[in-house]
N, C-alpha and C positions, 0 to 999 in steps of 0.2 A: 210658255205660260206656267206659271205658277199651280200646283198644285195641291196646298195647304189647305185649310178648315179656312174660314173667317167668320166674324158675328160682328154686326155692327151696333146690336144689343151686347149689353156689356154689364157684368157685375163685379163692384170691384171689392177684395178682400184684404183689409188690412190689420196689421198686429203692429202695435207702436213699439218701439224699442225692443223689438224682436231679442236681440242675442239677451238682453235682462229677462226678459219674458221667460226666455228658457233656464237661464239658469235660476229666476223662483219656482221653476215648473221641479229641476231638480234637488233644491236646495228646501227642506220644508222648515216652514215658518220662516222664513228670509224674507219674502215682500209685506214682514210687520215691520220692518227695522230699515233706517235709512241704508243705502246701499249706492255702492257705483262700480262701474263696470269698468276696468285698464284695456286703456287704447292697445291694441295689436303690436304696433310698430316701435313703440316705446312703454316702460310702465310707468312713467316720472308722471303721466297724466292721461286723464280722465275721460273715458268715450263716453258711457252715455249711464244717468244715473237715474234713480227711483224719483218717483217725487215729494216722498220723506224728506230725499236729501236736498232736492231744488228748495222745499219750504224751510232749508235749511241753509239756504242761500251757493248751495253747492251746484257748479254748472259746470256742462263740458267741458273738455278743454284747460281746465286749471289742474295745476300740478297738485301730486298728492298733500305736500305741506299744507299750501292752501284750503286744500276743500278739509284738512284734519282740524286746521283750525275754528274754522265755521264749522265743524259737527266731529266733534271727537268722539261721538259711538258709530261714526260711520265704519261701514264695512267695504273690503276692498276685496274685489275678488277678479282673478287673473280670468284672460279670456279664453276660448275654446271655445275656434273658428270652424273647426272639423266637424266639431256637434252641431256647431248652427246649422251647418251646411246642409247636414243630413235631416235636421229636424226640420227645416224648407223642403229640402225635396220628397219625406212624410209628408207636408202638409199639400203639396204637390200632385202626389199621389192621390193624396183621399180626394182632392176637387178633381182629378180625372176621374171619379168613379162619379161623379155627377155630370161631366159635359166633358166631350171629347177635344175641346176648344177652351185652353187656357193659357196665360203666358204669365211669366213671370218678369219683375221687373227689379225690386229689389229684395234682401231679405223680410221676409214679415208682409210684402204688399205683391199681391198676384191680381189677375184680370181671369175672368169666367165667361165664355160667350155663350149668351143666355138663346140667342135666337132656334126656336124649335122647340124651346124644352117646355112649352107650355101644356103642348099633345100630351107629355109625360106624366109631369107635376102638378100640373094646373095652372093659377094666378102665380104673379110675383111673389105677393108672400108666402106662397108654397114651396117655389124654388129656393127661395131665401132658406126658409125654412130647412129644407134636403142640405144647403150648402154648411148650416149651422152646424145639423146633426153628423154630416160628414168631416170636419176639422175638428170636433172637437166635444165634449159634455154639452147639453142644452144647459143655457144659463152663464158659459165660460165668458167670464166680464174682460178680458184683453180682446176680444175680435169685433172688429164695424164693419159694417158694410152699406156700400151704397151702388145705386140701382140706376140706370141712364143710359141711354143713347151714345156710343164711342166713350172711349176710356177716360177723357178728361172729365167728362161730365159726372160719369160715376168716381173716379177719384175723388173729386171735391165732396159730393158724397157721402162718399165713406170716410171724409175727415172731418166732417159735421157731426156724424152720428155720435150716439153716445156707445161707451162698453155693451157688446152685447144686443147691441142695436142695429135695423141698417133703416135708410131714406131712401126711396124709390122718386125717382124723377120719371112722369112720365113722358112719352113721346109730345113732342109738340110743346113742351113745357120747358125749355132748356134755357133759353135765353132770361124768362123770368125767375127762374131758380138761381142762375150765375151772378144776375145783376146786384145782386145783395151781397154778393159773396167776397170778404177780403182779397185784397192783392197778392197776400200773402202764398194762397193757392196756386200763383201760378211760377214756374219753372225760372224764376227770377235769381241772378247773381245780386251779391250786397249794394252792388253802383247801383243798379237798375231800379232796386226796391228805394233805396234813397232820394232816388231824384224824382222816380216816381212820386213819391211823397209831399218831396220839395214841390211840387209844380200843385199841390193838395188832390193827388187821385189817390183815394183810398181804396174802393170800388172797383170789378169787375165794370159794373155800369158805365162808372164816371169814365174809365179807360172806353168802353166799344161807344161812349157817345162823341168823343172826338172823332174828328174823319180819320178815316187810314192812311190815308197820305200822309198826313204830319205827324201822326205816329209814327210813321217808315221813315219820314227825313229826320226827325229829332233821334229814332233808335237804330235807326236800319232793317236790316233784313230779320232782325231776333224782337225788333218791336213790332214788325209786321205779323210775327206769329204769334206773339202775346195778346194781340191786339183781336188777333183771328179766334184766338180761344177764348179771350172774355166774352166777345161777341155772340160765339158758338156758331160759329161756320167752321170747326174744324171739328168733326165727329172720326176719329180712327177707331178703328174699327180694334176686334181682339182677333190678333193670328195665333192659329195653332200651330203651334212648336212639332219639330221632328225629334223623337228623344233618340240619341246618338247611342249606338251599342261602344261603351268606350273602352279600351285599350288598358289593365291598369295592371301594373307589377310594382309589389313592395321588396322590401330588405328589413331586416330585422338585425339590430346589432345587440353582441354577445353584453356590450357594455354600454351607457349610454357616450356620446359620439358628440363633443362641443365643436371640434376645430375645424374651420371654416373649408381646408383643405380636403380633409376628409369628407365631406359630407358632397363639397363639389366632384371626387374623383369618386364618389358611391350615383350621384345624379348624371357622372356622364356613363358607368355602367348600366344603369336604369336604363336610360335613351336609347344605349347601342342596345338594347335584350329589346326595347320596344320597339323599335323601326326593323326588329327581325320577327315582329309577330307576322302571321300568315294574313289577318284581317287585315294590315297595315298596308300590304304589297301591293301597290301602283296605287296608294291613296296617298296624298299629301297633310300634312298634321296644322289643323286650323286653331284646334283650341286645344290648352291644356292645361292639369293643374297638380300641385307638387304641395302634398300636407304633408307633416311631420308631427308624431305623437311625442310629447316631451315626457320628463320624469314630474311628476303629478306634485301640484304646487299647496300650499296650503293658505286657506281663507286669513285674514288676517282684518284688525283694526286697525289702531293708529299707529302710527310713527313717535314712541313718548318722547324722542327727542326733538320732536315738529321737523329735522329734515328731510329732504327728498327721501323716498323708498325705491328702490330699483325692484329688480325678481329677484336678485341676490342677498338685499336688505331681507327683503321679506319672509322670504325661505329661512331666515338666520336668524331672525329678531322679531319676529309678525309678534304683532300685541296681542293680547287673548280678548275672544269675540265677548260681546255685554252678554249673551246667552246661548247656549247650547244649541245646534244645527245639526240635527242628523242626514248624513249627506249619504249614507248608506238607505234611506226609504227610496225605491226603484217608484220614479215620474215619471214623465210624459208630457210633452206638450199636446202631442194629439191623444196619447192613450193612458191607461194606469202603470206602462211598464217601459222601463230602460234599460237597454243592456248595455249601454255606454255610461254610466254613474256609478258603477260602485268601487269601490275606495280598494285601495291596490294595498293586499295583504301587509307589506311590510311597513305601512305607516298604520300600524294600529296602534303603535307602542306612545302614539301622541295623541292627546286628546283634544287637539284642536283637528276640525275637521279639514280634510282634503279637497282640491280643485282638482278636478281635471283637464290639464291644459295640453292646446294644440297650435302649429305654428300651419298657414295655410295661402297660399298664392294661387291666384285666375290668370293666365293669361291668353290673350286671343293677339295670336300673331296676323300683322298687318298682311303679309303674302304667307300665303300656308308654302309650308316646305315638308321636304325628307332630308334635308340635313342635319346632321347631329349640331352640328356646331352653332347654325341659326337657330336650333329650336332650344337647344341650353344657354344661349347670350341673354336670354329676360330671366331666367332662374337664377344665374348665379349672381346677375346686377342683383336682382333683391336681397339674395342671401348675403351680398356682400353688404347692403347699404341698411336693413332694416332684417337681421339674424335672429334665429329662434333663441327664446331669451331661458334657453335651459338646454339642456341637454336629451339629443334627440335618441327614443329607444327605436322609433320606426319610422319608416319613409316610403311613401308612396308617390309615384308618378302615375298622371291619368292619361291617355288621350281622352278627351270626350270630342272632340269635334273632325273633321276629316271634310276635305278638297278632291274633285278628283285630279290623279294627277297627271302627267304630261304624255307625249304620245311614247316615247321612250318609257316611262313607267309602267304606261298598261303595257307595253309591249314584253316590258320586263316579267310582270306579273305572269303573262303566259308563257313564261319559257319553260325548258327542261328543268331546270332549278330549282325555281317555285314549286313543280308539280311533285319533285323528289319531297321539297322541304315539306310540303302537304302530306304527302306520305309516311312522311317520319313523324310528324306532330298525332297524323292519326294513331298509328302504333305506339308512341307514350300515352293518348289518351285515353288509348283502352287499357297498357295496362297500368295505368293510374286508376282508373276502374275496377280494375281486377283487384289490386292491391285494398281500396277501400271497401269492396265488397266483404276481403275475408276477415277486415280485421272488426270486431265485436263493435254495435253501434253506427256501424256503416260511414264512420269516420278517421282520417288519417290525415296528419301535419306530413305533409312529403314538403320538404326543403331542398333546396339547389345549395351547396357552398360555392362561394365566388371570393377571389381576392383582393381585397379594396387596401390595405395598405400593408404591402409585403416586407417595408423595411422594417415592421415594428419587432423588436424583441419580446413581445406578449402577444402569446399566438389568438389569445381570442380577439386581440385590436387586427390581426394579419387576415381574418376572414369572417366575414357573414352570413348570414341566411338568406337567401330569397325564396318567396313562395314560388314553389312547384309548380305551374301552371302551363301544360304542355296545348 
């Protein structure tokens, strides 16, 4: 049996267009000016944009030429997936200091289980209230929230509300709250929303007033659950998450590091250094993920000759922005300070301001392993199919996730071997201690050198850095 949190009181917390949200959070005076944000995977087009630029007829999805044409003071700013990531699991943080029971689902949208906290706080608008003050300034117009019985009801919610606002649905009220509620809301592919429509069901309502049988035979098994949640007989509850102590060793190269070869024989050193961590030994690796810091890109406008822009266009030719952006003022989404935002000394000599860009992959393996080889087969597919679109200075691989593993594993874990290797990690990490203790500041860069490409005739391409971490 299960032994996690649960709440079937539910708050839910959302921030629309998250990775933009952060970068006006770093970028000051940027959310005055149309803006849109480059897709990850390619920069030819468009993830997710202000709505300057949507009133400006600019939508996801369209390639740079296009959206320049429909708004030539649009602004293009490269992504950094790294910072999202951490500015989520900040904002993560601070809703754990309100309720010990939260889950995440995707970036910018998390779930609070509110049951109990009443003893604490008091009424709902109180709790709200604690949730407001904990993500962020009272007043900050990007966060909704909404209040309800299992997660669905409070999402919907929380995509009612206005900036800054939340809607409490109270108990026993869920069904009349839903019934009004577009179809939109619910977890629908573009077929489904279509023919939904076609058939004239707009409504949460108009869908749970047909029977469920003919919704299960007309959609099947995914319109029996749709059907379930308009209705609101499906109340899930919020589970609280286990946070993983994760496993992470970086490399630092001398020089920034394009070629696909490199980077794969730097990612299978990574692996072999990680599956000899001590914490690793008789656990099997479930989830992992593998960022890469690039060389820092710069903001840019249009394209004056309307073709496509790549990160190579841009970095070479970026148009100058309609006004000045100091990207050097230290934000925050949650707080007044970052120490991931400030502009990398050697690009002062250009007065168009600097991005800080990062290349980032999740993966959660199907069968957790300890193999090297199945657990770098999903790292190198993407590096091969969807590549950091610049030149990487650092590299980090995480475990965050762990299996236990097989009876041979544990069995390994306790052997002579293990207990020597534990031995020896303790004595590096004392004196890795000793070492920081003497030097001034109580801090020291202890580096590993390791050889990632021995054939090169430039010795700083022949060897790297990895952080010290004994």
């Amino acid at each position: 049996m299960s032994n996690r949190l649960s709440s079937s009181l539910a708050a839910c917390v959302w921030i629309p267009l998250f990775p933009l949200r952060c970068e006006e959070a770093r970028h000051e005076g940027l959310a005055s000016y149309p803006t849109a944000l480059l897709a990850p995977d390619t920069t030819r087009k468009l993830w997710q944009v202000s709505s300057l630029a949507r009133h400006a007829g600019v939508k996801p999805g369209m390639t740079v030429s296009q959206a320049i044409g429909l708004c030539p003071t649009l602004r293009l700013i490269e992504p950094d997936p790294v910072h999202y990531d951490e500015q989520f699991a900040a904002l993560l943080s601070a809703l754990s200091e309100v309720s010990p029971i939260f889950e995440q689902s995707e970036l910018g949208l998390a779930y609070v289980g509110v049951d109990g906290l009443e003893g604490i706080y008091g009424s709902p608008q109180k709790i709200i209230a604690a949730i407001h003050q904990a993500v962020g300034p009272a007043g900050r117009p990007v966060v909704r929230m909404g209040w309800g019985v299992g997660k669905f009801t409070a999402w919907v919610a929380a995509s009612r509300a206005k900036p800054s606002e939340a809607i409490v649905v109270p108990a026993g009220t869920e069904q009349k709250f839903l019934a009004s509620q577009p179809i939109a809301v619910l977890p629908l592919d573009p077929n489904t929303h279509r023919r939904l429509r076609q058939l004239g069901i707009r409504t949460l309502g108009a869908l749970a007033a047909l029977p469920e049988a003919a919704v299960t035979a007309q959609f099947g098994a995914a319109g029996k659950q749709l059907w379930r949640l308009a209705a609101g007989r499906i109340a899930e509850a919020v589970e609280g998450r286990v946070a993983p102590e994760p496993i992470a060793l970086a490399l630092t190269f001398f020089t920034p590091v394009g070629e696909r070869e490199l980077l794969a024989h730097s990612l299978d050193q990574l692996i072999a250094r990680a599956l000899k961590h001590p914490r690793r030994i008789g656990w099997r690796v479930h989830a992992l993920r593998l960022r890469a810091d690039l060389e820092s890109g710069l903001m840019v406008g249009n394209d004056v000759g309307g073709n496509d822009l790549d990160a190579s266009d841009m970095n070479r030719r970026g148009a100058a922005c309609c006004a000045p952006i100091n990207s050097n003022t230290p934000t925050n989404l949650l707080s007044s300070t970052d120490s991931h935002s400030s502009t990398d000394s050697h690009s002062s000599t250009d007065s168009r301001p600097t991005t800080n860009r990062s290349w980032l992959v999740n993966v959660l393996l199907k069968d957790p392993t300890a193999d090297a080889a199945r657990i770098a087969a999903p790292l190198k597919t993407r590096l091969e199919q969807s590549p950091p679109t610049g030149g990487v200075e650092r590299l980090v691989l995480e475990f965050t996730a762990f299996a236990p593993g097989t009876t041979e594993l544990q069995l390994f874990a306790r052997d002579a071997q293990a207990a020597a290797r534990a031995g020896q990690q303790r004595a590096l990490r004392h004196a890795a201690r000793e070492v920081r203790m003497r030097i001034k500041g109580g801090r020291a860069n202890l580096y590993h050198v390791i050889e990632v490409q021995p054939w090169s005739r430039l010795p700083e391409r022949r060897y790297a850095l990895i952080d010290f971490e004994p």
